[in-house]
N, C-alpha and C positions, 0 to 999 in steps of 0.2 A: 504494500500500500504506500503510494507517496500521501506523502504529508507538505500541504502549502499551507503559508500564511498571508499569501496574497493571490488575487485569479490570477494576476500575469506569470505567478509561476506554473500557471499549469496551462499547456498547449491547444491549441483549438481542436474542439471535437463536441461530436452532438453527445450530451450527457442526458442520463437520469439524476435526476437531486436528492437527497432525504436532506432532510433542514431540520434543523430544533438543534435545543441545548444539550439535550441528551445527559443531564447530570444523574450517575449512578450507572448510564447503561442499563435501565433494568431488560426486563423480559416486553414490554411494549415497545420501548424505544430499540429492543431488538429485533421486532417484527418489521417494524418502520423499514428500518437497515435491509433484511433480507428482505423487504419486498421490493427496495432500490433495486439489490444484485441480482435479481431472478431477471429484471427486463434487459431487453436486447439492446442494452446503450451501455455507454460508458459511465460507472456508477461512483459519483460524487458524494460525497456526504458534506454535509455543511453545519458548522455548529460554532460556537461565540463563546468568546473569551475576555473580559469579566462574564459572571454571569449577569444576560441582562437586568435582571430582577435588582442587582447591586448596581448597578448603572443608574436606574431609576430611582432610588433613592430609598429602596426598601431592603429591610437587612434577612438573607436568607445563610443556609449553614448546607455548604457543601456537601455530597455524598461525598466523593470522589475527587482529586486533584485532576491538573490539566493532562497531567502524564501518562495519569490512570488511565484515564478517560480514551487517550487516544491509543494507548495500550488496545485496550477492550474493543474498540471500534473496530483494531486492525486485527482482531481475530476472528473476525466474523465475515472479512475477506471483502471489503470493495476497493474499487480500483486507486482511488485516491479520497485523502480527507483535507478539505479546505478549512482551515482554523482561521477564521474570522476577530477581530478588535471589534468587540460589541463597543461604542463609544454617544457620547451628545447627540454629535451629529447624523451618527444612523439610524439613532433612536427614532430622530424627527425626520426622516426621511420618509414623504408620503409610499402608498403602498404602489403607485404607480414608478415612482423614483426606484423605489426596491427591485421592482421587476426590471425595468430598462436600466439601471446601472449594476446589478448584481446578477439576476438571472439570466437577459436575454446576452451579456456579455461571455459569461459561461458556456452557451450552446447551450443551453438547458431547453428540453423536447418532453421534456415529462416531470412532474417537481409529483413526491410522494410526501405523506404528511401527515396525521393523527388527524382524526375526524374535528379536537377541536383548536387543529390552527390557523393562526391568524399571526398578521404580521405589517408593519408598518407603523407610521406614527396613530397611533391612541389603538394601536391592534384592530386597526381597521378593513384588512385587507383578510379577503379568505380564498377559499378554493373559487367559489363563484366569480369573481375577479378575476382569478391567473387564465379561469377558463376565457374571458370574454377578453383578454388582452394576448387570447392565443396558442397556453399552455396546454398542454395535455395534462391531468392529477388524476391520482391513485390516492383515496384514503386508506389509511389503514384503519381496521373497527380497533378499538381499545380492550387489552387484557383486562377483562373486568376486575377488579382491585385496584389494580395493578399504575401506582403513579408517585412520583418523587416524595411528593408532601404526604402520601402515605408512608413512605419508607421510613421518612425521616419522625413522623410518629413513632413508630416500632422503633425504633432504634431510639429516641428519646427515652422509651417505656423497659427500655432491656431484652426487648425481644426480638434476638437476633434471629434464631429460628425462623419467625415468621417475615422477619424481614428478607432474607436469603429465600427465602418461596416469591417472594415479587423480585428480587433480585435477579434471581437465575444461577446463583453463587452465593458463599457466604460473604455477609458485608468484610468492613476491611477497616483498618486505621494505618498510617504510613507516616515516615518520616524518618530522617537521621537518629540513631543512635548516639544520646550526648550522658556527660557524668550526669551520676547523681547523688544521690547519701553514699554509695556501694555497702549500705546495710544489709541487703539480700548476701553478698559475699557469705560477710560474719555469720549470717544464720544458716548457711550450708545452702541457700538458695538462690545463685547469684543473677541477678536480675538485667534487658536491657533495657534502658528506657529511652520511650520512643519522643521526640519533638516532631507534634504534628504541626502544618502550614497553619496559621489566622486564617481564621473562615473555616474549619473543616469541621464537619460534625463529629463528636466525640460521644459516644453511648452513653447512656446512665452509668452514672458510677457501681462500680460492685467488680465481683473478679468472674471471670471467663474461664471456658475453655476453648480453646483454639489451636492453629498453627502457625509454622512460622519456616522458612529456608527448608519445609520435609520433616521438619519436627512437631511433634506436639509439645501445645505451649499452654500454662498453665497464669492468667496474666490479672493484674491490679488495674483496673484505670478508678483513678479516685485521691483523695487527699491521704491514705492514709493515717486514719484516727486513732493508730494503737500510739503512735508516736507524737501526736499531736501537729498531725501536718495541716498546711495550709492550703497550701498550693496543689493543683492538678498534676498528677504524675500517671503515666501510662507505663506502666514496668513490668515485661514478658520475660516470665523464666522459662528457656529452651529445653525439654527434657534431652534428656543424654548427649547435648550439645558440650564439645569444648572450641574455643575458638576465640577470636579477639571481635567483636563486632562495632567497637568505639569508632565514628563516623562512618559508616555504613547507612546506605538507606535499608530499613527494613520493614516489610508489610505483615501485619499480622492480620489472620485471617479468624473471625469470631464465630465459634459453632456452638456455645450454650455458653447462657450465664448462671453461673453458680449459686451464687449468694450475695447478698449486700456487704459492703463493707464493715466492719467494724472492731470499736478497743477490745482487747483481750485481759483476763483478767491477770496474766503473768504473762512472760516469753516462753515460758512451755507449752501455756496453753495454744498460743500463736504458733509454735512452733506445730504443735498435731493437727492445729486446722490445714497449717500450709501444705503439710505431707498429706493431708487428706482431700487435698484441694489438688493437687499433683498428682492424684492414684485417679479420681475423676478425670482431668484431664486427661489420664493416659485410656481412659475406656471410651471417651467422649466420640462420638460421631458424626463427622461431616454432614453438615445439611447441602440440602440441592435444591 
């Protein structure tokens, strides 16, 4: 899949479009996609970066970073992916501007879409439109549930499980490996913790099981209250992991949440949740 972040790098040719934000990649905005690559054209994807919602002045919480994102898009196999600057000025671009400076420059012969988009300044523009200014569309119907601001409920609420069912995977948190207390060490449980990007959604605090690099990962994201923490920490212990992972990026991948967080009434007692939270983890089973 190439990857543009402007049309001019990509060559003239009649295309098919899928268009949206596509934040999370779930299981509809993967329909959208394969219903681009099944038609007989050259299959474009096209998707914005901020996300526009934050352009506009409203504050939303990322499933997924921009890497992810285009990760994901590009295993689902189309020809190339256009990474658009969502910005002011394209916000207020009428729905007829969008089409003659963005679509018909593309070669776009077919624009594929969610039954409910819309696009231009004040989200004026729809499939009725692209038809009458010449387009060919393809809606796709919607995975019933199935939509970002659902996800990001479930994942608010701890419920990874059912969030990786609209997903089509288990959800994910990512980022560099930086220090931290290195208290997991001392307790025999040596921990990595992860610094996610600003903006990214971070699940309800409580401990997980998951993975991580082919290992099962038994992980904290939360303050830490036996020690009187403050601050958010996301800290994945790797089971039967040895290895250095200090700046590293790394994704851990979330398949049950365990338990809530909380103080202990000694370091022993902490100490048999954690092995017990680690034997879990190692029975825990991928969601799909």
């Amino acid at each position: 899949m190439k990857v543009a972040y402007a049309r001019t790098e990509l060559e003239p040719a009649e295309r098919v479009v899928a268009i949206g934000t596509f934040d999370g990649v779930h299981r509809g905005h993967r329909a959208t996609i394969e219903a681009a690559i099944s038609a007989d054209l050259r299959s474009t994807v096209v998707t914005f970066d901020p996300h526009p919602r934050r352009v506009l002045g409203y504050d939303v919480e990322l499933i997924s970073t921009l890497e992810r994102r285009i990760e994901l898009i590009g295993e689902l196999g189309p020809d190339e992916l256009l990474v658009l600057e969502f910005t002011p000025e394209l916000s207020r671009l009428e729905p007829e501007q969008f089409v003659r400076e963005l679509l018909e420059p593309l070669g776009t012969r077919l624009v594929v879409a969610s039954q409910d988009f819309r696009f231009g300044k004040g989200r004026r523009g729809d499939s009725e439109l692209l038809r009458r200014l010449g387009l060919e569309v393809r809606l796709v119907a919607d995975v019933e549930g199935v939509s970002s601001s659902r996800v990001r409920e479930l994942l608010h609420s701890g419920d990874v499980r059912a969030a990786a069912a609209l997903l089509g995977r288990p959800p994910e948190v990512e980022g560099p490996v930086v220090f931290g207390d290195q208290r997991g060490g001392t307790l025999g449980f040596p921990t990595a913790n992860i610094a996610v990007e600003p903006g990214l959604l971070v699940p309800r605090h409580g401990i997980y099981a998951g993975a991580a690099l082919g290992h099962r990962v038994a992980a904290s994201i939360g303050v830490n209250p036996h020690y009187g923490g403050r601050e958010r920490r996301i800290e994945a212990f790797l089971l039967d992991f040895e290895g250095d992972l200090y700046g590293k990026r790394l994704r851990l991948e979330l398949w049950r949440r365990l338990r809530d967080e909380r103080a202990f009434g000694s370091e022993q007692e902490l100490l048999r949740r954690i092995a017990r939270d680690v034997e879990e983890a190692r029975a825990a089973e991928r969601p799909e």
